[in-house]
C-alpha positions as CSV (number, residue, x, y, z in Angstrom):
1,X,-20.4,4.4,22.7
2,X,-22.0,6.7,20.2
3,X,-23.3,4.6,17.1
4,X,-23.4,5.9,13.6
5,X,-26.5,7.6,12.4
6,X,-27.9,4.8,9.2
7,X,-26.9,8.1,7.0
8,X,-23.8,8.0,7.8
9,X,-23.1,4.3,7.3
10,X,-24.6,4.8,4.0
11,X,-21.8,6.9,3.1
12,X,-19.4,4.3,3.6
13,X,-20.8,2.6,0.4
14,X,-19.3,6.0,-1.7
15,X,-16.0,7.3,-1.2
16,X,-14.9,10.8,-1.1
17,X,-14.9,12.0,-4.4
18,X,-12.8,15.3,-4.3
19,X,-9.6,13.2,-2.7
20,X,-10.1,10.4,-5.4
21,X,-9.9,13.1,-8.1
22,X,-6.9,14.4,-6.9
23,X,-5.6,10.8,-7.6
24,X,-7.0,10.8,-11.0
25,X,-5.6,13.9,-12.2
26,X,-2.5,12.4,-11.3
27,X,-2.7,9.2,-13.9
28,X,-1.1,11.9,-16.9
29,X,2.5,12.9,-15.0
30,X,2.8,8.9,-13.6
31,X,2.7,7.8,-16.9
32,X,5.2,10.3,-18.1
33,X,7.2,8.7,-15.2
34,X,6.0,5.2,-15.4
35,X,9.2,4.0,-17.4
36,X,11.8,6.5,-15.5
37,X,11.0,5.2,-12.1
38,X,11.1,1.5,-13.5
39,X,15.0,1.9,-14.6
40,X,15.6,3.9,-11.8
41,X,14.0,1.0,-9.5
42,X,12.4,3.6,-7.5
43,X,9.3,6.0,-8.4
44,X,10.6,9.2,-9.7
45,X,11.1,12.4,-7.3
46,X,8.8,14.5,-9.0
47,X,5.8,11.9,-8.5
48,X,6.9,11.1,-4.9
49,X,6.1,14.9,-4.3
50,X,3.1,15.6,-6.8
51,X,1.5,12.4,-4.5
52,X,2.2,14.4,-1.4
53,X,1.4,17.9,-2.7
54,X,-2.1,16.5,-3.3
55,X,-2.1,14.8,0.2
56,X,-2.6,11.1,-0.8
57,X,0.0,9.6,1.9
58,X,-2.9,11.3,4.6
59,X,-6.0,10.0,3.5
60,X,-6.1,8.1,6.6
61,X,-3.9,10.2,8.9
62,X,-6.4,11.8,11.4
63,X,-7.7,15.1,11.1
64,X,-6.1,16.1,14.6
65,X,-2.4,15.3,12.6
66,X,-3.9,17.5,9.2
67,X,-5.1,14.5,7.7
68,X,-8.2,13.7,6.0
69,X,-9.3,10.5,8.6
70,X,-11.0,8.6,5.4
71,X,-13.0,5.8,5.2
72,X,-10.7,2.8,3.7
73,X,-13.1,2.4,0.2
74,X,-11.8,6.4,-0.2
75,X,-8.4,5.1,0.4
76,X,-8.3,2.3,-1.8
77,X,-10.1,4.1,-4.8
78,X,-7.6,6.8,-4.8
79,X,-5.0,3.9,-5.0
80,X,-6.5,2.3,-7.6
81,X,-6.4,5.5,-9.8
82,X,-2.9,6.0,-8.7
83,X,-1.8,2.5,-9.8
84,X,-3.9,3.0,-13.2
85,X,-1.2,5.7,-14.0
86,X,1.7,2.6,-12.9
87,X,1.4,-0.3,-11.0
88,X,4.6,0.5,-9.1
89,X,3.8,4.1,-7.9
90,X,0.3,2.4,-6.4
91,X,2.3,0.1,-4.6
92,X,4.7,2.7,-2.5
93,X,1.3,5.1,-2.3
94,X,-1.0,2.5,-0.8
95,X,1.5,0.9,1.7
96,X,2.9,4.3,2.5
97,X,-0.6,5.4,3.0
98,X,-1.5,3.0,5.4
99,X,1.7,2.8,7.1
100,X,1.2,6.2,7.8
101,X,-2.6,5.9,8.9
102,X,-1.5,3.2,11.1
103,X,1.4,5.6,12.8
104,X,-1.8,7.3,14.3
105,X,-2.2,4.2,16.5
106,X,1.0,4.8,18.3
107,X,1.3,6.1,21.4
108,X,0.4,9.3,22.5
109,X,4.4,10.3,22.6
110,X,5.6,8.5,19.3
111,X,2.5,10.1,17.1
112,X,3.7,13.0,18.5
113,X,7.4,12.3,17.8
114,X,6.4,11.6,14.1
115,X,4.1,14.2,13.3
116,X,4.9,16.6,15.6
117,X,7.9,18.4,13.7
118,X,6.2,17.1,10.3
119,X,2.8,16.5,9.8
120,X,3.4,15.8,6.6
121,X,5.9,12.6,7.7
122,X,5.6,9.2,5.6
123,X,6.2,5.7,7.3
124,X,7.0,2.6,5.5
125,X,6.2,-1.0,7.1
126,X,8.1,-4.5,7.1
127,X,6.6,-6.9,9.5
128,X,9.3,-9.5,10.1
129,X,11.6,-9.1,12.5
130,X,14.9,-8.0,12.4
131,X,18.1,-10.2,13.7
132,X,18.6,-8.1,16.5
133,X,16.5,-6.6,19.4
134,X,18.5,-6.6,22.7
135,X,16.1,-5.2,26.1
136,X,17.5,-3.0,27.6
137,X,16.7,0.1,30.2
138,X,14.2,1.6,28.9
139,X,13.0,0.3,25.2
140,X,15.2,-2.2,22.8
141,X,18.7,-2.3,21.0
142,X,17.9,-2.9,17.7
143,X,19.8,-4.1,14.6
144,X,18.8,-5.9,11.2
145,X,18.5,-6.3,7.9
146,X,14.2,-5.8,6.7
147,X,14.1,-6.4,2.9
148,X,11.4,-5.7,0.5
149,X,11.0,-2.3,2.0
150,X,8.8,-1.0,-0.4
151,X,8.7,2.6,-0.6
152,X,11.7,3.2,2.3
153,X,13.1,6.0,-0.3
154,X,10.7,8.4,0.3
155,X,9.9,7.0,3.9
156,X,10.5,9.6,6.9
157,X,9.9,6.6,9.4
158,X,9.7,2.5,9.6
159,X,7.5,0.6,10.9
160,X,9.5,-2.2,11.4
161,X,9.4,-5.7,13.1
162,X,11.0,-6.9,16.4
163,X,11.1,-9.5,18.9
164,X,10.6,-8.8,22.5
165,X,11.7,-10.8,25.4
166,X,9.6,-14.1,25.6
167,X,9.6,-14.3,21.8
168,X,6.4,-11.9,20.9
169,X,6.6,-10.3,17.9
170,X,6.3,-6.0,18.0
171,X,6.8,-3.3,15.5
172,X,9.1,-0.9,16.4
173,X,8.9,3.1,15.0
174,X,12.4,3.8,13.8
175,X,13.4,7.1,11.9
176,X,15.0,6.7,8.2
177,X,18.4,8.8,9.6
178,X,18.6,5.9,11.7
179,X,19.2,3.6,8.6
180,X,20.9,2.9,5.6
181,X,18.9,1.1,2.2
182,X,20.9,-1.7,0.4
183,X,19.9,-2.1,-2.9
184,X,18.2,-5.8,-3.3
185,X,15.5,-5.0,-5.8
186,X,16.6,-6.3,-8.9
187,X,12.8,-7.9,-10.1
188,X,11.0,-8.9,-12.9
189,X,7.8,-6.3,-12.4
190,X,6.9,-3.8,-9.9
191,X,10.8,-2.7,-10.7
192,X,10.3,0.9,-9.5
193,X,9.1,0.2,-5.7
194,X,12.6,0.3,-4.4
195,X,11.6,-2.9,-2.4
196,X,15.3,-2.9,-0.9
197,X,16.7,-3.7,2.0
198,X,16.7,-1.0,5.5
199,X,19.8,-2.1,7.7
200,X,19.6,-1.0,10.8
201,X,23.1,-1.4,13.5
202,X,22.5,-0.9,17.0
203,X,19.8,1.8,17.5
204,X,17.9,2.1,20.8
205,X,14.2,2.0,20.3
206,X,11.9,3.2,23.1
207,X,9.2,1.3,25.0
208,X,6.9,4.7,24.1
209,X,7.8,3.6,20.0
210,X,6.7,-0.1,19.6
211,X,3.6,-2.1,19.7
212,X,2.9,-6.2,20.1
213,X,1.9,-7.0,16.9
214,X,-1.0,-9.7,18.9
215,X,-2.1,-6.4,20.2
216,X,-2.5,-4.7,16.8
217,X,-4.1,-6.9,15.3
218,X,-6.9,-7.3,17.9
219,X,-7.8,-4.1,18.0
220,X,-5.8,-2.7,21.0
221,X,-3.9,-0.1,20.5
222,X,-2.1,2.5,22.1
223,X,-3.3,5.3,21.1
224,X,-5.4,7.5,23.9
225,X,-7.5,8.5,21.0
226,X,-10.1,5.2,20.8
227,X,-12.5,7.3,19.4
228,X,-11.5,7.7,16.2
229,X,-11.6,5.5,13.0
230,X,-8.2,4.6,12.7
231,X,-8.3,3.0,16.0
232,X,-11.2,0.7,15.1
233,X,-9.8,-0.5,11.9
234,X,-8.5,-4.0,11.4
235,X,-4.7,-3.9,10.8
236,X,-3.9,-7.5,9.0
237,X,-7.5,-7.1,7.1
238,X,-6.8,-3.3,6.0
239,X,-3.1,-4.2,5.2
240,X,-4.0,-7.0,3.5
241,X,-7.0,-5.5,1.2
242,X,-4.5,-2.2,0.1
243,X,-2.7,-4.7,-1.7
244,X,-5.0,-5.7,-4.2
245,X,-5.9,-2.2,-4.5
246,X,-3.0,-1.6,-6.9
247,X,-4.2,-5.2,-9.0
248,X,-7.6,-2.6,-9.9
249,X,-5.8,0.2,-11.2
250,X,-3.1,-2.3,-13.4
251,X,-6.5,-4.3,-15.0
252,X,-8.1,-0.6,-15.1
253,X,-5.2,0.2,-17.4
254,X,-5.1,-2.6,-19.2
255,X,-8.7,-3.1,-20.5
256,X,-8.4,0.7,-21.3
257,X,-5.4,0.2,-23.6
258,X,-7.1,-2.8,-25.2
259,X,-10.6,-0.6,-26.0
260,X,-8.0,2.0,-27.2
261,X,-5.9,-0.1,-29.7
262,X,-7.1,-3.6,-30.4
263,X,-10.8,-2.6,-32.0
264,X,-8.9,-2.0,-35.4
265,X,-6.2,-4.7,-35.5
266,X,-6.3,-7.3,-37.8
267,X,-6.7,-10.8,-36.6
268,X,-3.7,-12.8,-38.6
269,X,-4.4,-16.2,-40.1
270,X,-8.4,-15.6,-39.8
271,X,-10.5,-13.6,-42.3
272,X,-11.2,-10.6,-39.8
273,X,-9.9,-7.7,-40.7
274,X,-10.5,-5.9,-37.5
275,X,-10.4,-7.7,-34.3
276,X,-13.6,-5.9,-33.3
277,X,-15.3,-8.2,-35.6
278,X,-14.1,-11.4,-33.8
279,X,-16.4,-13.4,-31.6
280,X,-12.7,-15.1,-30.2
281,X,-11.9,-11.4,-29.3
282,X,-15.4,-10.1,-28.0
283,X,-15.9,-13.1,-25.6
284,X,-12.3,-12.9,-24.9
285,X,-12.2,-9.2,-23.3
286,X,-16.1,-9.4,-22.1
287,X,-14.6,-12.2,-19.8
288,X,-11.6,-10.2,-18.8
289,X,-14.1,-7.2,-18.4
290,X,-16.0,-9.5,-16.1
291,X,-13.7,-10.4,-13.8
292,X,-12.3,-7.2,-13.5
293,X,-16.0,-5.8,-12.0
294,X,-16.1,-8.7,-10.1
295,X,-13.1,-8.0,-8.5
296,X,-13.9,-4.4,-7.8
297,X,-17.3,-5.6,-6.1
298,X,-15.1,-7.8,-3.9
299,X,-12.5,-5.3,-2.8
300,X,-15.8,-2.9,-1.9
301,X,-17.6,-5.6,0.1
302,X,-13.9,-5.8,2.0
303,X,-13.7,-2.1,2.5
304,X,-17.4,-2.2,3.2
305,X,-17.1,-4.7,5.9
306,X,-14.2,-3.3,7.3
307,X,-15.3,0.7,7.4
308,X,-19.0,-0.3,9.2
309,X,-16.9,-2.0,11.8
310,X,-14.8,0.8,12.0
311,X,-17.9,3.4,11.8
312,X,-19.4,1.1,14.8
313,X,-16.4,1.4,17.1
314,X,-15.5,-2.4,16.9
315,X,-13.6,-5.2,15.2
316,X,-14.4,-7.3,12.7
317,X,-15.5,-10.5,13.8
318,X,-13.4,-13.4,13.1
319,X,-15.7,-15.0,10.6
320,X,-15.4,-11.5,8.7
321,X,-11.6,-11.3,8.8
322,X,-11.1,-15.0,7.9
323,X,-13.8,-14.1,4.6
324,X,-11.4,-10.4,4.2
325,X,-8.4,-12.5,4.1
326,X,-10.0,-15.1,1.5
327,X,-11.3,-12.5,-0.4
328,X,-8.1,-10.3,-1.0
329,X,-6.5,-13.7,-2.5
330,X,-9.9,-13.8,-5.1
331,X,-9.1,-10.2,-6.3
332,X,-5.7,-11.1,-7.5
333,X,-6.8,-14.2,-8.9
334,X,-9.6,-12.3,-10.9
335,X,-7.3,-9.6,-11.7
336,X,-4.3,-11.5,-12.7
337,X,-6.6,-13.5,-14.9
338,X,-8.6,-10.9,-16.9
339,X,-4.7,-9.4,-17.5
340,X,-3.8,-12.4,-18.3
341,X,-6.7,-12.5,-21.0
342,X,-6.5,-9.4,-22.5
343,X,-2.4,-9.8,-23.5
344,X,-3.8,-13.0,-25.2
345,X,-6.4,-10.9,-27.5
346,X,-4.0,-8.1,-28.3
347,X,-1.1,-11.1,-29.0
348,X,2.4,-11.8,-28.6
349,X,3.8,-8.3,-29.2
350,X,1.8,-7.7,-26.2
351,X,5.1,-8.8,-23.8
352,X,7.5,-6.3,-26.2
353,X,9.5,-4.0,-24.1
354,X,8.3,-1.3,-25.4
355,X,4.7,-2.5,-24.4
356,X,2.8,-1.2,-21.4
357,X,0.8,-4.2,-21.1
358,X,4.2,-5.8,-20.3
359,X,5.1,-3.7,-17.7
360,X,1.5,-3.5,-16.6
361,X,1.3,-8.1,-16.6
362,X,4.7,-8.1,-14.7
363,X,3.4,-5.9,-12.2
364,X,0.1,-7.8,-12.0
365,X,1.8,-11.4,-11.8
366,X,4.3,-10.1,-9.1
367,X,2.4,-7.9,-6.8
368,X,-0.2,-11.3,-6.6
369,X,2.5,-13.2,-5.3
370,X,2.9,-11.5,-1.7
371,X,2.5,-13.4,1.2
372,X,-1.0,-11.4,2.2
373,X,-2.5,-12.4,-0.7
374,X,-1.7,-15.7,-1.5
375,X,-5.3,-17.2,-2.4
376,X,-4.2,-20.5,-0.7
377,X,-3.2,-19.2,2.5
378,X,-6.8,-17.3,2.5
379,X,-9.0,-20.1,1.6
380,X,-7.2,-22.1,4.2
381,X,-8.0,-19.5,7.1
382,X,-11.6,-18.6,5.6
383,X,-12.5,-23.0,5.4
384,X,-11.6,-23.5,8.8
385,X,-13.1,-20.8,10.4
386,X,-16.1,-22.2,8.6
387,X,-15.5,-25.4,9.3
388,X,-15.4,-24.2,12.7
389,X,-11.7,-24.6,13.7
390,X,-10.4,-21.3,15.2
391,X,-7.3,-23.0,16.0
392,X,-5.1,-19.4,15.0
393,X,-2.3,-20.8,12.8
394,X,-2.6,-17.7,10.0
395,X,-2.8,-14.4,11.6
396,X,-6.2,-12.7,10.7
């Protein structure tokens, strides 16, 4: 195994600045959509393709595939910008992103299948299985119902979860003419994910198309191609850690719209005229500020971590993953609490309808609440490891 030059880990500290622009110069035409996709419960068309035209579903597709093969902190940044435009639109980019990087890991014959007639092909992800997986010769019967399919809209392929004989849990490449999407959505935030429901009846899935999820997340693979980054990345920590990516981008937004408009407002009932003369207000948004960069150093130590491994040709070690999966649940916490701060200094009219910040706290409050992240679950896995007790009762 060839190990990586100390320059070049180096580089995984910075991400790529030319793909993480594209995202930026996005931020003006989500917004313009922000409110459209929300009502339409799905992200609009025209950002769906502006994401594509500027090739943010491929940061982590291989170069072999026309992909850009990324590090993960390159990945996430760009999602965090996107999800500064809207928190939903991060959402479908950053699972759709690494659903896609993750098709690279198929085998030989399925990333060939997928890419092959369209290189620029998108695959959405639901791990839990379906009701249905029958073997038979060849591959598996499979038929189901997989809600909160975020992102299955603009989805080419799913990535979707099966039982194989014996009980062991796979995922199972399936194309989207093989389905139809039952609309289940109807949420308090993140409205324009179209989180709905694939139902699949009775399509055969080949052996060549589905991985042991056990297998996945240990590292092996089937892809021929071991050598490349993709194949050394940790699936539950990288799929795990793109969810709090959008959480950045949504308190990105919302500390900029407070610098922008609460400076000026009068503080009723007090004698400030201006809320920028408030100590209640200056300590109120320095601690929101605070956790937000606090948060952002955590989600870089996890990308950190988990592009060196992946630089290295090797896993994560358990200790590592168990601290990845903690530290994912920290970010929301910190996130969902500076939000939560700043909609108390700008006040009440903060959760109008007509209020971004009330679009941008829903989306906070309910992206936090996904079974990846939950802070409990993480501190659990993270104190026993610790502790010393690898007994494996939460998947790391």
């Amino acid at each position: 195994m060839t190990m990586p030059s100390s320059a070049a880990l180096s580089d995984l500290e910075t991400s790529d600045a030319e793909l993480v622009g594209r995202a930026t110069g996005l931020v003006p035409l989500i917004r313009e959509y922000a409110t459209q996709g929300s009502e339409a419960r799905r992200v609009a068309p025209e950002v769906v393709k502006a994401l594509e035209d500027a090739d943010i579903f491929r940061l982590l597709v291989p170069k072999r595939h026309g992909g850009h093969g990324t590090t993960l902190r390159t990945a996430v940044d760009a999602m965090v910008e996107v999800a500064r435009g809207d928190g939903s639109t991060g959402w479908i980019a950053s699972l759709l992103t690494v659903g896609t990087g993750f098709t690279s890991n198929a085998s030989d014959q399925a990333q060939e299948e997928v890419f092959g007639a369209n290189p620029k092909a998108k695959v959405c992800g639901i791990f839990t299985p379906g009701s249905k997986s029958e073997r038979i010769d060849g591959g598996y019967l499979v038929s189901g119902r997989w809600p909160y399919a975020s992102g299955s809209f603009a989805a080419d392929w799913g990535s979707l979860g099966i039982t194989l004989e014996g009980g062991e849990m796979a995922l199972a490449l399936i194309p989207a003419e093989a389905w139809t999407i039952e609309p289940t959505w109807f949420v308090a935030g993140m409205k324009g994910t179209g989180s709905d429901t694939i139902v699949v009846d009775d399509h055969f899935v080949p052996d060549h198309r589905i991985q042991p999820v056990k297998d996945m997340f240990e590292g092996r693979f089937l892809t021929p191609y071991t050598d490349e980054r993709m194949a050394s990345m940790a699936f539950n920590a990288v799929a795990a850690a793109i969810l709090v990516a959008p959480q950045i981008g949504l308190g990105r937004h919302a500390l900029e719209i407070t610098r922008a408009k609460l400076p000026h407002k009068p503080v009723a009932y007090t004698c400030y005229p201006e809320a920028r003369l408030s100590p209640t207000h200056q300590f109120g948004v320095a601690n929101a500020a605070t956790k937000l960069h606090l948060a952002e150093l955590t989600l870089n130590r996890i990308c950190l971590d988990i592009d060196r491994a992946a630089a290295e040709r090797r896993m994560p070690d358990l200790e590592t993953r168990a601290r990845i999966r903690n530290d994912t649940g920290v970010v929301a916490e910190l996130v969902t609490g500076a939000i939560d701060t700043l909609l108390t200094a700008n006040g009440a009219g903060s959760f109008a309808e007509v209020n971004v910040l009330n679009r941008i706290w829903r989306d906070s409050e309910t992206a936090a609440r996904h079974a990846l992240v939950t802070p409990e679950i993480g501190k659990e896995a993270y104190g026993r490891v610790l502790l010393g007790n690898e007994e494996p009762t939460i998947a790391l």
